[in-house]
N, C-alpha and C positions, 0 to 999 in steps of 0.2 A: 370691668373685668370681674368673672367669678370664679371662686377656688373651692374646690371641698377641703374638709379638714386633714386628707391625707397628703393633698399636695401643700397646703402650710406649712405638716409635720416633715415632711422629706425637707424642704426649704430650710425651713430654721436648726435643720440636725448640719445639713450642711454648711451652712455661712458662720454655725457657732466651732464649727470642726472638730465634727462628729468622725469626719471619714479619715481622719489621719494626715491629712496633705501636708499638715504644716512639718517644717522643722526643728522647729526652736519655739520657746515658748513669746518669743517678743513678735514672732508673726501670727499670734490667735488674734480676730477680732473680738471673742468675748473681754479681750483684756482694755478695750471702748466702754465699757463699763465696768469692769475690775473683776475679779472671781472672788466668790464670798468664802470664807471661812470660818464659817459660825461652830460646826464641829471638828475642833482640833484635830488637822489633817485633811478633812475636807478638800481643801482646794490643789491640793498635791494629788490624790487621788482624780479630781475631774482634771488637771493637767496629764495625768498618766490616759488618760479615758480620750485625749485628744493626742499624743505624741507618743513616736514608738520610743523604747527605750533608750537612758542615754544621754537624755537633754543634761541642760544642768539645772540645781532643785534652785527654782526660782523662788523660793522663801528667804535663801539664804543668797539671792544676787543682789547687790547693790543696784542693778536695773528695775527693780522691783520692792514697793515699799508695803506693808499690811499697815493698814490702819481703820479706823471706824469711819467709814463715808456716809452710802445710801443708807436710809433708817437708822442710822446709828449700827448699822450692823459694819461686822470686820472687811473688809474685803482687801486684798491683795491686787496690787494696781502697778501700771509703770511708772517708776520715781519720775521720769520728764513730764507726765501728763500733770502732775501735782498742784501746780499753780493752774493752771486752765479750768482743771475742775475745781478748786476750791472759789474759785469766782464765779462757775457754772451755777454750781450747786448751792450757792448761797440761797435764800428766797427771797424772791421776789418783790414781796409786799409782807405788810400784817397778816392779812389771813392766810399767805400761802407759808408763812412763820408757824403759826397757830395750827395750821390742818397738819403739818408736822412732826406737833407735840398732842394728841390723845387726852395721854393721863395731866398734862399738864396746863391745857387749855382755860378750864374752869378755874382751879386755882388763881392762873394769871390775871383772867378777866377781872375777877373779885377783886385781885388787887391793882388792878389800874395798869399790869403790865405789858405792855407792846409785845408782838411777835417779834418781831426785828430786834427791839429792845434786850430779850431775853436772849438770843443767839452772841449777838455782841455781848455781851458781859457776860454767858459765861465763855466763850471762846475769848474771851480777855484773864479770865481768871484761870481757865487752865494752863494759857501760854505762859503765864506769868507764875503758875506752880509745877510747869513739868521741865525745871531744865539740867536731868538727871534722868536717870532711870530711878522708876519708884512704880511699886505696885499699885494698881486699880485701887484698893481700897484709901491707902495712903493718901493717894491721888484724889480722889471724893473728900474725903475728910477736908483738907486743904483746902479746894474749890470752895466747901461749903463755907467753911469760914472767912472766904471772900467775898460773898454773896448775900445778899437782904435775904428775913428769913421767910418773903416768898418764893424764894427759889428753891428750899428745904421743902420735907415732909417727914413725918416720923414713920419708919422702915420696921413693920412690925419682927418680919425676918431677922434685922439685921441687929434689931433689938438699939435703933441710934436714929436721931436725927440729920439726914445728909441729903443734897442737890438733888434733883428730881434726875430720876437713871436716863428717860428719853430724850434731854435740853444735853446730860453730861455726855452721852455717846456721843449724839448728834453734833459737838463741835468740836471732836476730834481733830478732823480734817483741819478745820477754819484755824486752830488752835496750835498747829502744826506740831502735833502729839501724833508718832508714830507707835506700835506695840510689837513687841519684841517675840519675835516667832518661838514655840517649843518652851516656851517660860510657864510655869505654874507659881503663884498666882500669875493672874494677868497683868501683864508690866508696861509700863510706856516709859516710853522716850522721843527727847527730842529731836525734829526732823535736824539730818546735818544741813540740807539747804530751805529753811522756813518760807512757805510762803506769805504774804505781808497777809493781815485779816483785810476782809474781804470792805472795799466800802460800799458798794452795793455789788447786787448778781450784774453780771454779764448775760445772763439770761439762758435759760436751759433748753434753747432751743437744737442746740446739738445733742445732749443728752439725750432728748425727744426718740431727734432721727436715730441717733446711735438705738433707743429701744424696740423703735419702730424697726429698724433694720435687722437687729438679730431676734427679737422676739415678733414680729410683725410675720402678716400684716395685723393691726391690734386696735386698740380705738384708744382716743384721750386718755377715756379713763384708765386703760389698763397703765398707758404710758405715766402719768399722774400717780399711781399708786405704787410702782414702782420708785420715785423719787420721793414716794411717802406723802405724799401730797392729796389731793384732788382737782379733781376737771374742772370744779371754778377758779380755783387760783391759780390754774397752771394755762387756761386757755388765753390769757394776751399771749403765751410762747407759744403756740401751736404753730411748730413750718407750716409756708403755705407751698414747697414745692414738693409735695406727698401726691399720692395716688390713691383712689377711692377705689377698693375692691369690698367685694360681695362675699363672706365669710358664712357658710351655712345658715343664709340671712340676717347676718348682722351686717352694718355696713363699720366696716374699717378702713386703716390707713398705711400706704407703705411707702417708704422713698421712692420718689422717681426710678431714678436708677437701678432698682431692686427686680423693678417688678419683670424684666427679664430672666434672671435667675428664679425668681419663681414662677414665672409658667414653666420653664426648663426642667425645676426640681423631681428628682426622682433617687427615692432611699433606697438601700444596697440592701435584699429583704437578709440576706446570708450575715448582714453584719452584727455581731452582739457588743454590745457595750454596757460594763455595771460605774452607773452614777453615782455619785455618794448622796449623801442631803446636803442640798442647799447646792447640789450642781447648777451652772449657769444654765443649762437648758430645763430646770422645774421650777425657776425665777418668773418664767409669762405668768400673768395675771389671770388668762385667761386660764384656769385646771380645767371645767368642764370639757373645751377641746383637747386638752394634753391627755387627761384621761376622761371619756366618756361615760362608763360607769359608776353610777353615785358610792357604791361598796366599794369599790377601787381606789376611787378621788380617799377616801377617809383612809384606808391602809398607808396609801401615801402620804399626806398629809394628815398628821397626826396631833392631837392637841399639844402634848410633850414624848419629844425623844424620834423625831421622822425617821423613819431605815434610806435606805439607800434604792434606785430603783434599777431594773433589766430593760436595756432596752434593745428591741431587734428589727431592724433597718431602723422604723424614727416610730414606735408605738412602744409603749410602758408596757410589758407581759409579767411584772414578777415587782414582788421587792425584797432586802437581802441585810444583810445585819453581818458584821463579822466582829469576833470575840476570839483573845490571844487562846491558844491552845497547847498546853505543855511547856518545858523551856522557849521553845524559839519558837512555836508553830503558829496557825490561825487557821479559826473554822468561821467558813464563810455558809451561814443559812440562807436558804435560800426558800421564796413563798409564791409560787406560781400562782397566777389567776386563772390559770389553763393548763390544757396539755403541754409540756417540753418534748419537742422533736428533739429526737439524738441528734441530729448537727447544731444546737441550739446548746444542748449539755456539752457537747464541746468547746463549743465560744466559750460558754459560764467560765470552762474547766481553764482555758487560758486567759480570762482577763480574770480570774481568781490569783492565778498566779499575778500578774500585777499590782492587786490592793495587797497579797501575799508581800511585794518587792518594795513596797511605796511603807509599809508596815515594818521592814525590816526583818522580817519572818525567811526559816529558812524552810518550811514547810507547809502544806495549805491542804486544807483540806475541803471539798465542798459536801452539802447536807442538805436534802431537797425535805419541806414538812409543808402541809395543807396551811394555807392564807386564813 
């Protein structure tokens, strides 16, 4: 089977529910791999971006837990799925431990530390210091002191010696540390129903499909990177009942089951939608297909501080920033990479009011300036 990149992008806007179908937020499939929340507010914003107004704010539903999963990043997840994934997402072996940790690889080696070794102990030391509510940093300090001092590093920032940041996020989940929504500093707490630490993965063969299916079609790699990982330690989990399709010649992979909805797929061109960062749909690995243009890719995808993107039927045309304005208001900037057709400034004008509504703002204003 071969796909261009525009019948991808129609596909994956729609299976991620792009087009509004759903009702409630417990029928998204992005919530198969959790909604990230890296920027306070974030995932409320891409819930607003998929449900018309109304639902209930699933931050604060007890069907819904936020905690650090994939990369050690936040995401926001269904409390039942909890234990499935903490046994998913375990890793696998040594190395697919180690491809996990980056900054913390070399250190461990030097010291004789196991991958595996390292998840385990500290998801044993933070289970065993978070059973309260207690800030991030409290929380670091603690673990550290639990931990042999190859687990430390001295934190020039932080002006202190404390637990390596990508070993501490990263066992969040395993550790059954949940973080407490709308809290500054950053706070955890314990899950009310813990799941047991994990004794090995279950195998993240679901995980896969789940990426493969709302990001797909996509290859190992991309799937692998997104669990933070790579394609060598991740490929004993490769399903084998996927389908090879042809991606503006790359060869990729999609669920069985998929690959009808996407020869089917076709994006609604009338429809706008503003993403925030780190929406589920700019999670594919793949950016060069999501945005083609290398100047574009970087506006998006910024070293610090990403904006938010525009999107009209399933292609990126803009990106967008909003910033409180007055007592109650917000000004939503907006940075086209093209022309805006007037029915397109209209979209903006109403799903403005929605970051307007998700913000608490009683007023909104929108601002178009040169990318």
């Amino acid at each position: 089977m071969r796909v261009d990149r525009r019948q991808v992008l129609a596909y994956r806007a729609a299976v991620q529910g792009l087009g509004r179908d759903a009702s409630a937020p417990a029928e998204l499939e992005v919530f198969d791999l959790g909604v990230q929340d890296t920027n306070v507010g974030s995932a409320r914003l891409a819930l607003a971006a998929r449900l018309e107004p109304g639902h209930e704010d699933a931050m604060t539903d007890p069907a819904f837990t936020l905690l650090w999963s994939f990369r050690g990043a936040p995401h926001l997840h269904r409390t039942r799925d909890l234990t499935a994934l903490a046994s998913a997402l375990w890793p696998i072996s040594d190395a697919d431990a180690l491809a996990r940790l980056p900054g913390e690889r070399g250190p461990f080696k030097a010291a004789g530390v196991k991958g595996l070794e390292a998840f385990a102990a500290g998801a044993a030391a933070m289970r065993a210091v978070v059973t309260r509510s207690m800030t991030k940093g409290d929380v670091s300090g603690a673990v550290t002191a639990r931990l042999p001092a190859a687990y430390a590093y001295d934190c020039r920032s932080c002006q202190a010696t404390h637990v390596y940041t990508g070993l501490f996020q990263q066992v969040g989940l395993f550790a059954g540390a949940r973080l407490l929504p709308d809290h500054a500093p950053t706070t955890l707490a314990p899950l009310d129903d813990q799941p047991p630490l994990p004794p090995q993965s279950t195998g993240p063969g679901d995980l896969i499909r789940a990426y493969l299916r709302l990001h797909g079609p996509a290859t190992l790699a991309d799937a692998a990177s997104y669990l933070g990982s790579s394609a060598a330690a991740m490929r004993p989990a490769f399903p084998d009942d996927l389908e090879s399709v042809q991606v503006e010649g790359r060869k990729t992979w999609i669920p069985e089951e998929q690959v009808e909805p996407l020869r089917q797929a076709s994006a609604s061109a009338d429809r706008v939608r503003l993403l925030p960062p780190s929406d589920p749909y700019l999670q594919a690995r793949d950016r060069d297909l999501l945005v083609g243009d290398k100047a574009e890719r970087k506006a998006v995808w910024r070293i610090l501080g990403n904006p938010g993107v525009i999107l009209v039927g399933s292609e990126i045309v803009a990106v967008w920033r909003a910033r409180a304005a007055g007592k109650a208001g917000v000004e939503v900037t907006v940075q086209p990479f093209d022309g805006v057709a007037t029915a397109v400034r209209t979209g903006i004008d109403a799903e403005a009011d929605r970051v307007a509504a998700v913000r608490g703002a009683n007023d909104v204003r929108v601002r178009y300036e040169q990318a």
